[in-house]
C-alpha positions in Angstrom: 24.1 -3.3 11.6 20.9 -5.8 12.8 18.7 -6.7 10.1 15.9 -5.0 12.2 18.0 -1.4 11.7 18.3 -1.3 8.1 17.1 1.4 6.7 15.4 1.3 3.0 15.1 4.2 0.9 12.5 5.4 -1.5 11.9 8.1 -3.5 8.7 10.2 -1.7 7.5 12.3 -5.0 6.1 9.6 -6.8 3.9 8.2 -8.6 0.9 6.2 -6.4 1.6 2.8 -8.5 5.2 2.6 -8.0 5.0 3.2 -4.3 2.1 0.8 -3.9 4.0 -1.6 -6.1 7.3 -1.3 -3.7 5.3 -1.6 -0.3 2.5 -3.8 -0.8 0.0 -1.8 1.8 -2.7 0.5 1.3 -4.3 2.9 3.1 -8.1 3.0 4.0 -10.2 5.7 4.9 -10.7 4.3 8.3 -7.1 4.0 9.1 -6.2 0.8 8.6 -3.0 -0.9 6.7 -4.3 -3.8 4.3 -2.0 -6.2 2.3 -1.8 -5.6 -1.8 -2.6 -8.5 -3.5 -2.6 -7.9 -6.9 -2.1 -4.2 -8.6 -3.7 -4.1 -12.2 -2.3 -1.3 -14.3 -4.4 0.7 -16.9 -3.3 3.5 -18.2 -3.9 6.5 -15.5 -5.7 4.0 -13.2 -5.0 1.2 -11.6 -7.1 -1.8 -9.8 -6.1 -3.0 -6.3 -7.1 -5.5 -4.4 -6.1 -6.7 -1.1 -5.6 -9.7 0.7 -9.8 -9.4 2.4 -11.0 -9.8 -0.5 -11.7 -6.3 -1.3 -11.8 -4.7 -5.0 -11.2 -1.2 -6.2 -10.2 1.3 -9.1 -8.1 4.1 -8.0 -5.8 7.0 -10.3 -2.4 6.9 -9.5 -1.5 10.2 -8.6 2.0 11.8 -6.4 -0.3 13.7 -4.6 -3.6 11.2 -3.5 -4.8 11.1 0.0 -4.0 7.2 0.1 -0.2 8.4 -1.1 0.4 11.2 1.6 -1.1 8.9 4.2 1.6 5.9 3.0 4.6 8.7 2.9 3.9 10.5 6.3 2.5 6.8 7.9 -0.5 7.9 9.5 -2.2 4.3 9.0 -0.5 1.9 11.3 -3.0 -0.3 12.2 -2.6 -3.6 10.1 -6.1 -5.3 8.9 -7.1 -8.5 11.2 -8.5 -10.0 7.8 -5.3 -9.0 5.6 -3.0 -10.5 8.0 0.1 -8.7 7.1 3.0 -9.9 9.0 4.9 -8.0 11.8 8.2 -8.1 9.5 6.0 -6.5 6.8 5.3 -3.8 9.1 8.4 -3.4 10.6 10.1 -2.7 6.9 7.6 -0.4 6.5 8.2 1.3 9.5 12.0 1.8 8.6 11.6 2.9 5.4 13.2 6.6 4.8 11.0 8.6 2.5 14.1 10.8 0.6 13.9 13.7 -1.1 16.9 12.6 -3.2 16.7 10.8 -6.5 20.2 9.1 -5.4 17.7 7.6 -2.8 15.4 5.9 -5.2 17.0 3.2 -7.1 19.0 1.9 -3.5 22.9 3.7 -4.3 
């Protein structure tokens, strides 16, 4: 199997900071993919911010906009200031959103 084909599992139902934490993108409003930077944990929230330069507090919630958008991949378009690199993108593209816990911890 190519490199290219692999296929990378993760769990859908959870939380926002986990699944931020394992891709490293987040989803704007205006449908663009930016690169994580940094991910500060507090609590129920959480600050993120991206490779632009860009700042935010957000709750980590299974069910956010920014965490449907991520798990059904309606964002494709990567930020021209973020620079996320095409392998970046392709990973993310082959990445299987499983119902199955069996999924989640790569067995």
């Amino acid at each position: 199997m190519n490199q290219e084909e692999k296929k990378r599992y993760v769990y859908k139902n959870q939380g926002l900071y986990a699944l931020i934490n394992k891709i490293k993108l987040w989803p704007a409003r205006s449908g663009i993919l930016h690169g994580v930077k940094s991910i500060d944990y507090r609590g129920a929230s959480m600050t993120i911010t991206t490779h632009c330069g860009e700042s935010f507090v957000v709750w980590d919630s299974r069910h956010s906009r920014s965490a449907r958008w991520l798990r059904n991949r309606w964002c494709k378009c990567p930020c021209p200031a973020c620079r996320v690199p095409d392998w970046k993108l392709q990973k993310y593209s082959n990445t299987v959103f499983s119902d199955s816990r069996r999924y989640a911890h790569g067995s």
